[in-house]
C-alpha positions as CSV (number, residue, x, y, z in Angstrom):
1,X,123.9,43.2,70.1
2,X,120.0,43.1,70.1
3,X,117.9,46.0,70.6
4,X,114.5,45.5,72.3
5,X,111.5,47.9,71.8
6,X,111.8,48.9,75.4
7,X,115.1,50.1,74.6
8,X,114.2,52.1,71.7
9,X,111.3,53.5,73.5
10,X,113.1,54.8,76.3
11,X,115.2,56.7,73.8
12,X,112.5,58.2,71.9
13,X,111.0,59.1,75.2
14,X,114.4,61.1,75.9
15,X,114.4,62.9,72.8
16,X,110.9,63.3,73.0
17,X,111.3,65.0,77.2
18,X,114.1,67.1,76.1
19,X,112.4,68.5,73.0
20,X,109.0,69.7,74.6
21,X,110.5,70.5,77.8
22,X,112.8,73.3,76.1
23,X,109.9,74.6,74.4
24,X,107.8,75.6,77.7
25,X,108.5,78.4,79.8
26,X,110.1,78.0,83.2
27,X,110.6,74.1,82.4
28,X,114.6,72.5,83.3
29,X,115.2,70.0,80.5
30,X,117.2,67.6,83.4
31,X,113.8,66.6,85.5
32,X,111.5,65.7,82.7
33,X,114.4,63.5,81.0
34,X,115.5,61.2,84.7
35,X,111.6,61.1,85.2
36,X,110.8,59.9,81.2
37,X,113.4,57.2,81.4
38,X,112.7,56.0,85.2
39,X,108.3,56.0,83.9
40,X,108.4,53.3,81.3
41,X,107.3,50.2,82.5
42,X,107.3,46.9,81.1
43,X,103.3,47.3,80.6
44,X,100.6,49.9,79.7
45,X,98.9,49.5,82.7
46,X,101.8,49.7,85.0
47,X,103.0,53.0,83.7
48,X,99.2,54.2,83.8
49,X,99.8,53.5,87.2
50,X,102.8,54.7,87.9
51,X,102.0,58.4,86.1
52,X,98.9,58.8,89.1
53,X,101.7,57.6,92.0
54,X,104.1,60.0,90.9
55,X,102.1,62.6,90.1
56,X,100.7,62.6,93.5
57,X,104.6,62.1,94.8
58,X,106.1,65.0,93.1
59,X,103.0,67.1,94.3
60,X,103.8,66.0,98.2
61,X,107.2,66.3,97.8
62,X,106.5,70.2,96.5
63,X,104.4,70.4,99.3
64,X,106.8,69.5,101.9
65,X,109.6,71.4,100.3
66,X,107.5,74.7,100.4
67,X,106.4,74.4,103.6
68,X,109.6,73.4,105.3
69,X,111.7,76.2,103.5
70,X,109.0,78.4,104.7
71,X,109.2,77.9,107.9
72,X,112.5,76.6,108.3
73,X,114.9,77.6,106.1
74,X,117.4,75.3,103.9
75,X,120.0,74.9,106.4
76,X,121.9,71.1,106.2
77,X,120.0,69.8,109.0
78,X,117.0,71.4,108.1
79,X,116.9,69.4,104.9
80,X,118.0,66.5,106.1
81,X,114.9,66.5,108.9
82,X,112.7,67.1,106.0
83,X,114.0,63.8,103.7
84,X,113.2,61.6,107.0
85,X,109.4,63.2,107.2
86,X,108.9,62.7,103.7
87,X,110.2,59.3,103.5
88,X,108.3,58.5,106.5
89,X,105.1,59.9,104.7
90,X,105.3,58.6,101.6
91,X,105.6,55.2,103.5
92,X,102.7,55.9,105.4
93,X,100.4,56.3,102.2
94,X,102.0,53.1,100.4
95,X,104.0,55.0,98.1
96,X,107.6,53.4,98.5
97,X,108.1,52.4,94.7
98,X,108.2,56.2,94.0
99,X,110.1,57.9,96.8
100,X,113.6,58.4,95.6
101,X,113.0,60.4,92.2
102,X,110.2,62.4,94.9
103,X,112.9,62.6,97.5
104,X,115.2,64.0,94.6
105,X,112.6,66.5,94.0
106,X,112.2,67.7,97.8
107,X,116.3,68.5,97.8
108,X,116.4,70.1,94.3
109,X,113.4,72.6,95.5
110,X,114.9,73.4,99.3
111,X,118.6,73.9,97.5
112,X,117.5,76.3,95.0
113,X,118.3,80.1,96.0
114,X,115.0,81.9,96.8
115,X,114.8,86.2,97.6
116,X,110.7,85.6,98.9
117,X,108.1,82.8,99.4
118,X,107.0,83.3,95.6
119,X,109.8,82.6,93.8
120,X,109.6,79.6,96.2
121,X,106.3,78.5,95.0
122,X,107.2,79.3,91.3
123,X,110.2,76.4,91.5
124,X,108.4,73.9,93.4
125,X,105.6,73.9,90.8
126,X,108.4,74.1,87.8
127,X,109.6,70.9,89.3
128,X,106.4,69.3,90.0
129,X,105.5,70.2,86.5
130,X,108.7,68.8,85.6
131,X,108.1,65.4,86.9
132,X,104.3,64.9,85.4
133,X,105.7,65.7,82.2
134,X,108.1,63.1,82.3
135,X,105.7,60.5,83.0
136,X,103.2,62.1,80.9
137,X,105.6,61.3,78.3
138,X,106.8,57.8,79.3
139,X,103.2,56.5,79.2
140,X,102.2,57.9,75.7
141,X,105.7,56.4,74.6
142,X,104.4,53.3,76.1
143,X,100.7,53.4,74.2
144,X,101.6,54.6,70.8
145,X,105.2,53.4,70.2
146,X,105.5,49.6,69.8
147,X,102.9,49.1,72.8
148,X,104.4,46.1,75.0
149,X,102.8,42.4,73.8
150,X,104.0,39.8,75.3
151,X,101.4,37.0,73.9
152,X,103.7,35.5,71.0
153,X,106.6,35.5,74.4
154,X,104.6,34.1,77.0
155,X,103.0,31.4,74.3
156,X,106.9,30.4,72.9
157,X,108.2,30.4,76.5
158,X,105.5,27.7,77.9
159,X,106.1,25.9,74.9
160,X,109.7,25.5,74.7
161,X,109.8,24.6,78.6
162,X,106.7,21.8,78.2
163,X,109.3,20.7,75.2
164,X,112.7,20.5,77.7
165,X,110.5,18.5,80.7
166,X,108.7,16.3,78.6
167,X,112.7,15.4,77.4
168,X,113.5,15.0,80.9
169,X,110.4,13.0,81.8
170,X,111.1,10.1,79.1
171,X,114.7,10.2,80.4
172,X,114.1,9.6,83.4
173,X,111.9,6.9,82.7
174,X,114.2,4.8,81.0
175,X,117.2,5.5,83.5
176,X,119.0,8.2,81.2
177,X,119.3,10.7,83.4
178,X,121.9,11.8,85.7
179,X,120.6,12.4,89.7
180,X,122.6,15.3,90.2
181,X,121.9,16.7,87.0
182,X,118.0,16.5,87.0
183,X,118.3,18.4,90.3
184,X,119.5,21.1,88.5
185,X,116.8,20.8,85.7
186,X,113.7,21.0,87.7
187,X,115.3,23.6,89.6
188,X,115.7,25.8,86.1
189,X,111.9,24.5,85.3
190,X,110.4,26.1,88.5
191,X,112.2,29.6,87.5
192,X,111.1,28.6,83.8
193,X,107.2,28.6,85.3
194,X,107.8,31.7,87.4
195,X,109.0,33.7,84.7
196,X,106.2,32.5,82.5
197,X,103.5,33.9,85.4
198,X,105.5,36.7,85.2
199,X,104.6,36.8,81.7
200,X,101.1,36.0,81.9
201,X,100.4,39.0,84.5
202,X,102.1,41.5,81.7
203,X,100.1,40.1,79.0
204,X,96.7,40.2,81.6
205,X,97.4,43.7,82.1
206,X,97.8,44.8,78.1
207,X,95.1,47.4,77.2
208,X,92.0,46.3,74.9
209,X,91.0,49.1,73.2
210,X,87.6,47.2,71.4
211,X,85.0,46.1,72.8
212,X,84.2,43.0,70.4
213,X,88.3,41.9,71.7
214,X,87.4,41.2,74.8
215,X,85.7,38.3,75.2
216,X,88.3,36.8,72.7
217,X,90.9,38.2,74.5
218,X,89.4,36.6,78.0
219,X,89.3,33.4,76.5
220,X,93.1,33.4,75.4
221,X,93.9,34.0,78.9
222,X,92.2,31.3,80.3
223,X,94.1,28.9,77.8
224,X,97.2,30.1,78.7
225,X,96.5,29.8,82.4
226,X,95.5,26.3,81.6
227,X,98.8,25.8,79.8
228,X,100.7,27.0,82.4
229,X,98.7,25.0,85.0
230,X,99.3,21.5,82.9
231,X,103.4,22.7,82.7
232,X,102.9,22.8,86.5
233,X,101.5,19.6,86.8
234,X,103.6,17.6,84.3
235,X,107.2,19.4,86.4
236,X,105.3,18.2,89.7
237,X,105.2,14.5,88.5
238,X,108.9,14.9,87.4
239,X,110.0,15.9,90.6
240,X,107.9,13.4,92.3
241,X,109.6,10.9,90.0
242,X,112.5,12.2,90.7
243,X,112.3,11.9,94.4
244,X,110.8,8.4,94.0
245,X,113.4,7.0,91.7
246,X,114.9,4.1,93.9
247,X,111.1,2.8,94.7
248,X,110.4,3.4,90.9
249,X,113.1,0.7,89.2
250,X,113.2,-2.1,92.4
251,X,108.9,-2.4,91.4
252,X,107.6,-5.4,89.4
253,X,108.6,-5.0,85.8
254,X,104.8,-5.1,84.5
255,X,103.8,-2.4,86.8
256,X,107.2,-0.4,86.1
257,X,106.3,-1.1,82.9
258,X,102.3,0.1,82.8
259,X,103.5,3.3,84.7
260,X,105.9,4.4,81.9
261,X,103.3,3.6,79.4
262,X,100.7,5.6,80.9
263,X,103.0,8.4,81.3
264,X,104.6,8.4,77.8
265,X,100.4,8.5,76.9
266,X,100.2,11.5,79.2
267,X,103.5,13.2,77.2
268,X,102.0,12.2,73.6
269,X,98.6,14.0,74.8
270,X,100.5,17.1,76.0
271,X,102.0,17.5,72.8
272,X,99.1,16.9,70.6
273,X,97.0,20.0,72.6
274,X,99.9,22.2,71.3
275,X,99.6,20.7,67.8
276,X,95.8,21.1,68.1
277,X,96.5,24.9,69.2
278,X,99.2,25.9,66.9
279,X,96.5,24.4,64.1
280,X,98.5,21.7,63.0
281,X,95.8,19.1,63.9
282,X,91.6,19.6,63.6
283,X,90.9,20.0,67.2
284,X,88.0,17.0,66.8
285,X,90.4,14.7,66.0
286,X,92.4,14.4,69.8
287,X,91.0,11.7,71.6
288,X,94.0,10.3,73.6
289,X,92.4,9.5,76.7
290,X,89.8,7.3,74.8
291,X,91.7,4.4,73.0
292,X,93.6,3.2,76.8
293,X,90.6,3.4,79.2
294,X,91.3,-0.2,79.1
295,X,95.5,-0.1,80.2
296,X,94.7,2.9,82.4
297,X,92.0,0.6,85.0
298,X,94.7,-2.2,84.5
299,X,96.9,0.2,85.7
300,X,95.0,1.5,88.9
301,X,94.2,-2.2,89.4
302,X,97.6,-3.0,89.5
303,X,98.8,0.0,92.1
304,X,96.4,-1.1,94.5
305,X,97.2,-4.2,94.9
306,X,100.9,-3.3,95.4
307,X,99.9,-0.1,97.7
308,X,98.6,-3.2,100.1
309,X,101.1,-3.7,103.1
310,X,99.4,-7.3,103.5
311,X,101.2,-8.5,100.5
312,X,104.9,-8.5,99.4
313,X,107.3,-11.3,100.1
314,X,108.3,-12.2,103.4
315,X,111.5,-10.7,102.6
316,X,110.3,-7.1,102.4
317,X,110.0,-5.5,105.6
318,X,107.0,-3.3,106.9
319,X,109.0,0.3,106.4
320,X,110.0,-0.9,102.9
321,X,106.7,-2.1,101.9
322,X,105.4,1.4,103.5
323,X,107.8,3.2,101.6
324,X,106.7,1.7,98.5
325,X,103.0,2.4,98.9
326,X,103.8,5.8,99.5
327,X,105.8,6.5,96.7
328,X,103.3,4.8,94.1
329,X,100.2,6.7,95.6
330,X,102.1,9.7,95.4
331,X,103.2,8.7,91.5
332,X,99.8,7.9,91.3
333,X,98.1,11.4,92.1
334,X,101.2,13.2,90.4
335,X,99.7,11.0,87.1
336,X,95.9,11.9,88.1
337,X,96.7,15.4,88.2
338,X,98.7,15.7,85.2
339,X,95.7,13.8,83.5
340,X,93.2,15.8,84.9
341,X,94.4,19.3,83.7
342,X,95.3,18.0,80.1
343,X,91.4,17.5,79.8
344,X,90.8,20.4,81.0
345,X,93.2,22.1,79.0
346,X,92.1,19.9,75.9
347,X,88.0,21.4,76.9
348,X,89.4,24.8,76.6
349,X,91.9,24.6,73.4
350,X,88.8,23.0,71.4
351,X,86.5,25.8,72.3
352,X,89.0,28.1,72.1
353,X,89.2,27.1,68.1
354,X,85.5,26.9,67.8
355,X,84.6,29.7,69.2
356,X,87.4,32.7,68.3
357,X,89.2,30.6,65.4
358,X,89.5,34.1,63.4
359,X,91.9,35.0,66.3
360,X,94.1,32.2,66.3
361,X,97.2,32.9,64.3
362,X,99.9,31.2,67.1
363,X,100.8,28.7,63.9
364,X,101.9,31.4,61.8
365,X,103.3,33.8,64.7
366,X,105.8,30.4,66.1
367,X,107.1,29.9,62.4
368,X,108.2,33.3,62.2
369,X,109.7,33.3,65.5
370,X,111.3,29.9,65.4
371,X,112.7,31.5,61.3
């Protein structure tokens, strides 16, 4: 069993609702605990967000309350009325993410036993009170207790998925890999790549509390984004592969040949940027692009003489030879894009390390996760 720091936060944000709320007057101990445990979020910023929209929830909801027991009474249809118009408001004002634990607090006020419109007043603001405590205390849980970082995550996650498609990618191009079963890997790679945005956005949105951080922290980011753009790329041209397979291996064995070269070059260069950024490498020394300028014209050379539907045997038919072209220009600009954003990614990992190399400590932080 494996206990996360969100876990342990939410307890301590518990203990910690229960504890103050019994020490201030007029203040139910129930309220503040739901509300402290439904206010963490995953990320600082969402729970800074999260303490204005329900705050201004559990201040409606009082509102509404008041004024329908007012005017109305508490009567079961009474009530009931006034959970549609306060769903129906807080949908107006785009407040939907907070309107059961506000809906909640409308019931709890209107069922409570009043003699006069004061002791009224007195409960709904006890409970409003009650609910911007809770939050109150999620979010400072959520600052100073094991603040969410999700850096060392986000930067393991792209890493171990660039790791399983690059496997995948030299399978395929030696006929290794089952149809049916690389289906099912690119489909785990997509969800791979959509958790890892997922990831990214948390780790955007983590608070930087010094100034001189910033610009460090900015450039980070845009690595990672890059990262995550090149894992993209390097999926795409395993799909595209994989969609292209029967054109792939009935192609000219030199050609087959020159493609799986360039490819396995493209593969060698993703895995030296993450050498280069875990500081395994001096980032001056990755030139992979440089050494087959030479093979990669051959290689375009090559393609476009094959893409031409006035040659082929007299064998092939026009749809075949059609469907060929196609495939290889699409192989082609799956390659050209993978290419593409591994220079760019390569621009931004070298002046990443010349620029912030006191900040870099992804070497150190992947050994003790991988320990």
């Amino acid at each position: 069993m494996k206990l996360g720091a969100r876990t342990i936060k939410t307890g301590i944000g518990v203990m910690l609702a229960m504890v103050i709320s019994s020490l201030l007057p007029h203040i139910e101990i129930m309220q503040p605990t739901f509300v402290a445990v439904l206010g963490l979020q995953q990320s600082v910023k969402k729970t800074w967000y999260t303490l204005f929209r329900r705050g201004a929830a559990a201040f409606l909801g009082g509102l509404t309350a008041v004024v329908m027991s007012y005017f109305f009474g508490n009567s079961p249809i009474v009530v009931g009325l006034t959970v549609i118009i306060f769903i129906a408001i807080m949908n107006a004002i785009q407040l939907q993410d907070v309107i059961s634990l506000a809906t909640i607090t409308v019931v709890i006020i209107m069922l409570q036993p009043v003699d006069n419109v004061n002791d009224l007043i007195g409960i709904a603001t006890s409970r409003v009170i009650e609910n911007i405590l809770g939050v109150v205390i999620s979010f400072l849980v959520n600052v100073f207790i094991m603040p969410p970082k999700y850096d060392n995550v986000l930067y393991k996650e792209i890493s171990d998925t660039s790791s399983e498609v690059l496997i995948r990618l030299r399978a395929i191009l030696r006929k290794n890999g089952e149809y049916s079963s690389l289906t099912s890997d690119l489909d785990w790679a997509y969800k791979r790549i959509n958790y890892i945005r997922d990831l990214f956005q948390l780790s955007k949105e983590e608070p930087i509390w010094f100034a001189s951080r910033r610009v460090s922290r900015k450039r980070q980011l845009v690595v990672y984004r890059s990262f995550i753009q090149s894992l993209l790329d390097m999926t795409n041209l395993l799909h595209t592969i994989h969609t292209h397979t029967n054109i792939l291996f009935v192609i000219d064995d030199d050609l087959r040949i020159q493609i799986r070269e360039r490819i396995e070059t493209l593969c060698a260069a993703h895995e030296q940027i993450f050498l280069k950024f875990d500081g395994r490498i001096s980032p001056a020394e990755v030139n992979f692009f440089q050494p087959t300028k030479i093979r990669r014209q051959e290689l375009m050379n090559h393609i476009i003489k094959e893409t031409d539907l006035n040659r082929g045997s007299e064998t092939e038919s026009l749809n075949y030879r059609i469907e060929k072209s196609n495939s290889l220009i699409l192989i082609t600009g799956a390659m050209i894009k993978v290419e593409s954003s591994l220079i760019h990614l390569n621009t931004l990992v070298r002046s990443y390390h010349t620029h912030h190399e006191e900040d870099h400590d992804h070497y150190a932080l992947k050994d003790k996760l991988d320990s």
